[in-house]
C-alpha positions as CSV (number, residue, x, y, z in Angstrom):
1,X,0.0,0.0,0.0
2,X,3.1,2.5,0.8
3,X,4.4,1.6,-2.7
4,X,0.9,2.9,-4.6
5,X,1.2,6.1,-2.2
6,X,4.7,7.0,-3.4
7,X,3.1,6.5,-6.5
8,X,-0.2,8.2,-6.1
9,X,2.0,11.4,-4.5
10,X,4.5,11.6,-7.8
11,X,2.0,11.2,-10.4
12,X,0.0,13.7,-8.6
13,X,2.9,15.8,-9.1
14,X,3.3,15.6,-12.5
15,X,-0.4,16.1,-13.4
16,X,-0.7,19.4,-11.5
17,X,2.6,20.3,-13.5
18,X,1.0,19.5,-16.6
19,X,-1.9,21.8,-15.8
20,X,-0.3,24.3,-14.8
21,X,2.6,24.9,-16.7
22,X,0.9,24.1,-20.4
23,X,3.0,21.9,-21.6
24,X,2.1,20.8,-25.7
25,X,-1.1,19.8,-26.7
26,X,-0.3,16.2,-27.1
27,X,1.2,16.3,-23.4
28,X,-1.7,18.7,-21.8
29,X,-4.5,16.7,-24.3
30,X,-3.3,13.1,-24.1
31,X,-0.6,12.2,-22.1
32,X,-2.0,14.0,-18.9
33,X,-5.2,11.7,-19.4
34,X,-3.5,8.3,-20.3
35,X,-1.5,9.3,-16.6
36,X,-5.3,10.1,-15.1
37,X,-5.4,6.3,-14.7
38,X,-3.0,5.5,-13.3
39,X,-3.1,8.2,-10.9
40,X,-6.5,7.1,-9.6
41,X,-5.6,3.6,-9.9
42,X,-2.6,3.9,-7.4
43,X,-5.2,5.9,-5.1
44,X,-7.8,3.3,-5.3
45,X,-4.9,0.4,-4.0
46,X,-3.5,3.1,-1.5
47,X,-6.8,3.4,0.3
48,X,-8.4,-0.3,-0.5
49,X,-8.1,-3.7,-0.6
50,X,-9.1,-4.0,-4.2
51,X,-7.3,-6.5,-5.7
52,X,-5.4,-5.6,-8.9
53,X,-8.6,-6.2,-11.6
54,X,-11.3,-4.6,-9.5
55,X,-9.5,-1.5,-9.0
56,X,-8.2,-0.9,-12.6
57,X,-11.9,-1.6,-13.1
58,X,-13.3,0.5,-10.9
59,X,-10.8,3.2,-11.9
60,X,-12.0,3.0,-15.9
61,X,-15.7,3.1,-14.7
62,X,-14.7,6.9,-12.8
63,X,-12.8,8.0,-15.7
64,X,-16.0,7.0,-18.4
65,X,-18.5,8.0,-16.0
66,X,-16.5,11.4,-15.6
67,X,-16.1,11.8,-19.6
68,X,-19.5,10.9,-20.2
69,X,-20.7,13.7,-17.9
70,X,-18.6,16.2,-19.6
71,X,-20.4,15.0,-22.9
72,X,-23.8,16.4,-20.8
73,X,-21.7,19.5,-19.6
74,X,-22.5,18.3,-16.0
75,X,-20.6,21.4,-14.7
76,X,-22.3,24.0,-17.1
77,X,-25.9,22.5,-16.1
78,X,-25.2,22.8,-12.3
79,X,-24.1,25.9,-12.7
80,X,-20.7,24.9,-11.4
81,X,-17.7,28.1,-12.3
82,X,-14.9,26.6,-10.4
83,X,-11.8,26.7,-12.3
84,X,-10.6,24.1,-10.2
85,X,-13.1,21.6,-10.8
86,X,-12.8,22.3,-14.2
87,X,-9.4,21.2,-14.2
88,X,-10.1,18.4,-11.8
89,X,-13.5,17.0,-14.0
90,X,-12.5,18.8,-17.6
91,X,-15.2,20.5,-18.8
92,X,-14.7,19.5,-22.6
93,X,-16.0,15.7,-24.1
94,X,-13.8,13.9,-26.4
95,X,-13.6,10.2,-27.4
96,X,-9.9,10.4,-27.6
97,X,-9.8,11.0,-24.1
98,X,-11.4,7.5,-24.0
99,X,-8.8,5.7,-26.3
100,X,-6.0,7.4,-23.5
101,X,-8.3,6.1,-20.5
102,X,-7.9,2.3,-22.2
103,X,-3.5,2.9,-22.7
104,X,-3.4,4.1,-19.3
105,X,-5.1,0.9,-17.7
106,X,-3.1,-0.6,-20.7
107,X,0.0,0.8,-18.8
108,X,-0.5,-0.2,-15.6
109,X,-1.4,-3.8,-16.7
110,X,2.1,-4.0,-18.0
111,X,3.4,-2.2,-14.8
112,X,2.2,-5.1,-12.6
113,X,3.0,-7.7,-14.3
114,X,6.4,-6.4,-14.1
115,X,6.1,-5.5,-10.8
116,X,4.9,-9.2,-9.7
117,X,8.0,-10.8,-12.1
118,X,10.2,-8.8,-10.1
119,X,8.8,-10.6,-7.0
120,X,8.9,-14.0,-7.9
């Protein structure tokens, strides 16, 4: 659990870096939301005993759910001006983001098995 922390706490990092400093579009547009996944994936397994699967599942169902209410402008409709959950939520749908949702929980597939050869 300490491991998905230090893991949680630098990715966090690097996404509020991302958003703050503007980095290119292809950084900023798809990188930052491939690394969306894992970032909530290392949160989920920080905070839970999810094993592996049902956290990578439950992080893709956020990130759709999430996407899917930006399709509705969820934010415009409450009436919501925060910049910060703007940020936090985006306030823009598009079906790219999905495609970097799917390479993210691509990523950390790869990542654990890794991490569990390096174990055995």
């Amino acid at each position: 659990m300490k491991r998905y922390l230090v893991i949680f706490t630098l990715l966090f990092v690097t996404e509020v870096a991302i958003a703050l400093f503007h980095f290119h579009r292809f950084v900023r547009g798809f990188l930052g939301d491939v690394l969306v996944i894992p970032l909530l994936y290392t949160f989920i397994r920080a905070f839970s005993k999810f094993s592996m699967i049902r956290a990578l599942l439950a992080t893709l169902f956020i990130a759709i759910v999430v996407e899917l209410l930006q399709a509705f402008s969820i934010l415009e409709v409450l009436g919501i001006q925060s910049e910060f959950l703007q940020i936090i939520l985006g306030s823009t749908f598009d079906p790219l983001d999905l495609l970097a949702y799917f390479v993210g929980a691509f990523v950390i597939l790869i990542a654990e098995k890794l991490s569990k050869n390096e174990k055995n």
